[in-house]
N, C-alpha and C positions, 0 to 999 in steps of 0.2 A: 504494500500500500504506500502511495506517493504523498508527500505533505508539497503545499503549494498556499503560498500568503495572500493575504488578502489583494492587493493591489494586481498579481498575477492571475487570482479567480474571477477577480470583473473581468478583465482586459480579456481573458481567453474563456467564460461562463459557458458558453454553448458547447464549445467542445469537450470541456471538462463534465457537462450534464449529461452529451451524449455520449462517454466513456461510463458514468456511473451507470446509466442506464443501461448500458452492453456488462454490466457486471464490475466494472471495474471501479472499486470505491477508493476516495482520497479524504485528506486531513485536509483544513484549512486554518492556517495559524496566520497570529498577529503578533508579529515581533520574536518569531522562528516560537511563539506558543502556541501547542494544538488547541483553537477554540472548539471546531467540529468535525464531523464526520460524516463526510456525505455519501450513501448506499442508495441502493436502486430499491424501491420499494416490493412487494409482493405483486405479483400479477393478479390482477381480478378472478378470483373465482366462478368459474363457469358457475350459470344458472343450469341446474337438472334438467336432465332432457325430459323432454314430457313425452308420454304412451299415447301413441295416438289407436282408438280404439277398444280404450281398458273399459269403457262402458255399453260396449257393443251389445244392442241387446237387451237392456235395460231401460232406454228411453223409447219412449215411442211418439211420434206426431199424428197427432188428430189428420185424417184427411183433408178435414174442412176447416183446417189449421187460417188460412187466408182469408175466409170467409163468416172465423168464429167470431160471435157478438154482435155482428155487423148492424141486426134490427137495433140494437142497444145504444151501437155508436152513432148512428145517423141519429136516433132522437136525441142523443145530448148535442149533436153540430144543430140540426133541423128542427126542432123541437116535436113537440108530438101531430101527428098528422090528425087535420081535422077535412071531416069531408061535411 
């Protein structure tokens, strides 16, 4: 691991970030003192794959899934039909 001062970490930042990032961690001192240490952090944990299908089977759609309530919803838009 390389130690590198503060005045050297601005001037060259990007490339010292993308070295921590590829794994390669350094010190940063002020006045040849280690203040910090800068590591590449942990990769984000994948989200779980999801099962496509694990409920196969168990739901079912109404056929008149499009068409259910429909008398119900036209009178609350329409109101109620008067002839």
């Amino acid at each position: 691991m390389h130690t590198v001062n503060i005045h050297e970490a601005k001037t060259h930042l990007s490339r010292l970030v993308e070295q921590a990032a590829q794994g390669e961690s350094f010190i940063i001192a002020k006045a040849g003192k280690p203040m910090v240490k800068v590591t590449p952090i942990d990769p984000p944990t994948p989200a779980p794959k999801r099962r496509m299908g694990f409920m196969a089977g168990m739901i079912r759609v109404p056929d008149d899934f499009d068409t259910m309530f429909q008398d119900e919803i036209e009178k609350m838009f329409y109101g109620e039909e008067t002839e």
